[in-house]
N, CA and C of each residue as an Amber inpcrd file, in Angstrom:
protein
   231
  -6.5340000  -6.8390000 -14.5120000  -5.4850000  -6.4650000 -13.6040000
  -6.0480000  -5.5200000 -12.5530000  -5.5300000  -5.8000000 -11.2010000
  -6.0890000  -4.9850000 -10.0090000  -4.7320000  -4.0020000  -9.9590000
  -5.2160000  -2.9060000  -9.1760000  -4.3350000  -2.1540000  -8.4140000
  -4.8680000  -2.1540000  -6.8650000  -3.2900000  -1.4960000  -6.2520000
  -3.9340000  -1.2070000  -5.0270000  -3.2250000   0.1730000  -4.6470000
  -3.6980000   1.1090000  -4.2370000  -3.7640000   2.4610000  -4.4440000
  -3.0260000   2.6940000  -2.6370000  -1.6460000   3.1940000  -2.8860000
  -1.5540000   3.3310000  -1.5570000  -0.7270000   5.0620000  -0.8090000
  -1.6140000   5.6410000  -0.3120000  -1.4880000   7.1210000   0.2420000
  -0.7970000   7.3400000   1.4080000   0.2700000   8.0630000   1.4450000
   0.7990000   8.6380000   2.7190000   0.2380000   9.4830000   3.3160000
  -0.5290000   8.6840000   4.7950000  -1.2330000  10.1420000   5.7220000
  -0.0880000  10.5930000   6.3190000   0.0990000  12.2160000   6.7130000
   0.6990000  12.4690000   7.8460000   0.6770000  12.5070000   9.8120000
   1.2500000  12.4470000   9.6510000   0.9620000  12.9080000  11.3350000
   0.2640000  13.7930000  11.8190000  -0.4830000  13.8220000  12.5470000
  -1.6520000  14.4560000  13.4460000  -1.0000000  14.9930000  14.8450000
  -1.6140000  15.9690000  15.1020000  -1.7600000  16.0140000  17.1260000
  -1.7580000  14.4740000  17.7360000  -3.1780000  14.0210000  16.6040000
  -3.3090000  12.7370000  17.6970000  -3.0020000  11.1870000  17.1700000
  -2.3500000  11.2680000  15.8470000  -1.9570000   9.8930000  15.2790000
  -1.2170000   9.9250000  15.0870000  -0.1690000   9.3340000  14.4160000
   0.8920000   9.6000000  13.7930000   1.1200000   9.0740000  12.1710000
   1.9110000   9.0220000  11.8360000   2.0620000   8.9160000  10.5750000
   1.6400000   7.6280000   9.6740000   1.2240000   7.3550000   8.8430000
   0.3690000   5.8790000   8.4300000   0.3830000   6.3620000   6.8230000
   0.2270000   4.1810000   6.1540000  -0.2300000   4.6290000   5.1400000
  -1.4980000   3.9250000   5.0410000  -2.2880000   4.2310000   4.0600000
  -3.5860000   3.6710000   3.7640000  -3.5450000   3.1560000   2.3540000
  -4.0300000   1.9280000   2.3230000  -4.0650000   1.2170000   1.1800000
  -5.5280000   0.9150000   1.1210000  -5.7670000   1.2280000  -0.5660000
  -7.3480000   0.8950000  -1.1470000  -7.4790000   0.2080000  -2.2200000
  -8.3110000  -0.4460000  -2.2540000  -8.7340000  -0.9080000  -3.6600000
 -10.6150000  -1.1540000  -3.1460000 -11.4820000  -0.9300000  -4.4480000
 -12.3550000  -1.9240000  -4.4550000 -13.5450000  -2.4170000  -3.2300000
 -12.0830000  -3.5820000  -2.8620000 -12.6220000  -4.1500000  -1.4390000
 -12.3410000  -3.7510000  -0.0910000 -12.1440000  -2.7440000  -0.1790000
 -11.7390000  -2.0440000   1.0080000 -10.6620000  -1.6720000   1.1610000
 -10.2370000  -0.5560000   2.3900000  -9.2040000   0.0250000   2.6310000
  -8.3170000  -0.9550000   4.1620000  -6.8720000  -0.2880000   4.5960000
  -5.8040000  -1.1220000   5.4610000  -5.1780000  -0.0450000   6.1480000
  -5.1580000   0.7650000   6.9140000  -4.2880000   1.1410000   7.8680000
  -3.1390000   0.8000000   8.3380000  -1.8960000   1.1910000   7.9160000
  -0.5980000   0.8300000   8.5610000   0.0620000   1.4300000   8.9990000
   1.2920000   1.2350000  10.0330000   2.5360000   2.0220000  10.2110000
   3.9890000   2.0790000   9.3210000   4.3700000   3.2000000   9.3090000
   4.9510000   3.3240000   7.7400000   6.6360000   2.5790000   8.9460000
   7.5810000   1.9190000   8.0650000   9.1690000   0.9760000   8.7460000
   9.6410000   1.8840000   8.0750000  10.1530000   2.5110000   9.0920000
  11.1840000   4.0440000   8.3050000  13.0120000   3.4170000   8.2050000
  12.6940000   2.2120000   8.1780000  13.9900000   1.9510000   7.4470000
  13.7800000   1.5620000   6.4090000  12.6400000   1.3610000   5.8220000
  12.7350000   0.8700000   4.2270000  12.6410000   1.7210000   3.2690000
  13.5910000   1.7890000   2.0040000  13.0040000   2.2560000   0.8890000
  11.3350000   2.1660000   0.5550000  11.2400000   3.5920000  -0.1410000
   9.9800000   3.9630000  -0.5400000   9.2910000   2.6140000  -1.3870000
  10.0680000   2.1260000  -2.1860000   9.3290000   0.9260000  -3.5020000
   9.4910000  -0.1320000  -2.6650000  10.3490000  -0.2700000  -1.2970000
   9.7090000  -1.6000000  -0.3630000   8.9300000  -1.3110000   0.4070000
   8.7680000  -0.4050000   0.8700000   7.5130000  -0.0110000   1.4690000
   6.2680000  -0.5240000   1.2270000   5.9600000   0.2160000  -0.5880000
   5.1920000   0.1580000  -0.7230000   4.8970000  -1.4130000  -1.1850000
   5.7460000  -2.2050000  -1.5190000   5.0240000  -3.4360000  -1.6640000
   5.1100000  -4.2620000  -0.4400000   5.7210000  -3.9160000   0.7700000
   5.3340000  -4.4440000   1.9050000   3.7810000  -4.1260000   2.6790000
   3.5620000  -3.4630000   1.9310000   2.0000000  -2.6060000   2.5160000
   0.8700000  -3.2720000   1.4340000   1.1750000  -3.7340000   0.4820000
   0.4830000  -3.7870000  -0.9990000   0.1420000  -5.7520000  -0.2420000
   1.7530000  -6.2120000   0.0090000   1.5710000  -7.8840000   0.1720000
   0.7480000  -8.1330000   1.8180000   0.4710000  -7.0030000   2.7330000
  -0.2020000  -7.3180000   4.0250000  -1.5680000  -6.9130000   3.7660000
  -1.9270000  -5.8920000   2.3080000  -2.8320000  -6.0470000   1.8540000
  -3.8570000  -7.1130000   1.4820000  -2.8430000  -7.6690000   0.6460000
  -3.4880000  -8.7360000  -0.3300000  -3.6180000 -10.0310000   0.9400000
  -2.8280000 -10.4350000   2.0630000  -3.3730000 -10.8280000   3.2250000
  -4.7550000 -10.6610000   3.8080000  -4.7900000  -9.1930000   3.9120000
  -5.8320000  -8.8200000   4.6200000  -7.0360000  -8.9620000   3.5230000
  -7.2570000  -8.9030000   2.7860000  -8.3440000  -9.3010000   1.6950000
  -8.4460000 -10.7920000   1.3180000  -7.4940000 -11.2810000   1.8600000
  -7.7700000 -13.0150000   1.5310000  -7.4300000 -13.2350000   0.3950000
  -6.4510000 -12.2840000  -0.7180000  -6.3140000 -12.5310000  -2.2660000
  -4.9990000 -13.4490000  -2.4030000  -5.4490000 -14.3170000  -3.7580000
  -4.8130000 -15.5240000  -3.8800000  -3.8740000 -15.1340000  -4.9010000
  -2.8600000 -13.7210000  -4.6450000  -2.5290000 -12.9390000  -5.8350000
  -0.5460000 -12.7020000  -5.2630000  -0.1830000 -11.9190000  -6.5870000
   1.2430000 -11.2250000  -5.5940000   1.0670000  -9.9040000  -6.3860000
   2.4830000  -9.4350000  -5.7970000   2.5850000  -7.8420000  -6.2550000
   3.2440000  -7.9180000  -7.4280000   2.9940000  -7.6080000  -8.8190000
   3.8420000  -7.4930000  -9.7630000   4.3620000  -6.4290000 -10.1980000
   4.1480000  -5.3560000  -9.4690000   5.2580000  -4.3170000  -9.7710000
   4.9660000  -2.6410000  -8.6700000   5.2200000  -1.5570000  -8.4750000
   5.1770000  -0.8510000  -7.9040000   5.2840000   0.2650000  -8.4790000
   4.7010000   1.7600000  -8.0630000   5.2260000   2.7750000  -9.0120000
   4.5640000   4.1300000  -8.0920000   5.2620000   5.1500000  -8.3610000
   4.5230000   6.3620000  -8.1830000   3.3000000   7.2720000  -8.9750000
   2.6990000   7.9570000  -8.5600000   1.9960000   8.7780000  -9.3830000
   2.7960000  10.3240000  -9.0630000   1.6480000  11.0780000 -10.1260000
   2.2420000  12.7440000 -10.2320000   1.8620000  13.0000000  -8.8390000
   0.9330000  12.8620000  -7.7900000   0.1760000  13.4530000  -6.8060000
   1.2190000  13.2850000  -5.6070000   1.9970000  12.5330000  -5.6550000
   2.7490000  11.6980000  -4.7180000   2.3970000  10.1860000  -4.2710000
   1.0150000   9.7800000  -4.2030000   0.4240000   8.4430000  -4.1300000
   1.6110000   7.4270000  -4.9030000   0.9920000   6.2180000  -4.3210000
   1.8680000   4.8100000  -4.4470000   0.8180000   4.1910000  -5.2430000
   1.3330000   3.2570000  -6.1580000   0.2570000   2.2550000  -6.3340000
   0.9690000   0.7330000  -6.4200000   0.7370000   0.0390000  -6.2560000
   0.8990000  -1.5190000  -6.6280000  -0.0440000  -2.4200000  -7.8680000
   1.0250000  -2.7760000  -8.3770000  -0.2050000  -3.5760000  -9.2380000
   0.3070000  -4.9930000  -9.2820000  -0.9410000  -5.9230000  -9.0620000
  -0.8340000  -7.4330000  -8.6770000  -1.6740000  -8.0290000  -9.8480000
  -0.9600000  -9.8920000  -9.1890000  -1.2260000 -10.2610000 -10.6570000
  -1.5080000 -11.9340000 -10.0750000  -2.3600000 -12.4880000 -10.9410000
  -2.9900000 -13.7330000 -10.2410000  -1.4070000 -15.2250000  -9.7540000
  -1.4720000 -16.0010000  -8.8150000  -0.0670000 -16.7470000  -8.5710000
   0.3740000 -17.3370000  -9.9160000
């Protein structure tokens, strides 16, 4: 089972607010849709992930950690 590990940056002087998603094979830069709930969020960020890595996978579930971090965890089709 993979995860994909996903962090709320804040806003900067010179960026603005984003999240970053990691696993493994690399990391994803996004803009956070401040109309969605937090647990759609995060699997809307988790499934443009698994896009952007070319994975032949989905999201099977979502969750928080103690730190504040997101994670997703996916699971083969």
């Amino acid at each position: 089972m993979k995860a994909i590990l996903i962090k709320y940056l804040s806003a900067t002087e010179t960026k603005p607010a984003r999240y970053k998603a990691t696993t493994d094979a690399g990391s994803l830069l996004l803009s956070p849709d401040h109309c969605s709930e937090a647990n759609d969020m995060v699997k809307k960020i988790a499934n443009k992930y698994i896009e952007y890595v070319d994975w032949d996978c989905v999201v099977s579930g979502v969750g928080g950690l103690p730190n504040g971090d997101y994670v997703a965890t996916i699971k083969n089709k």
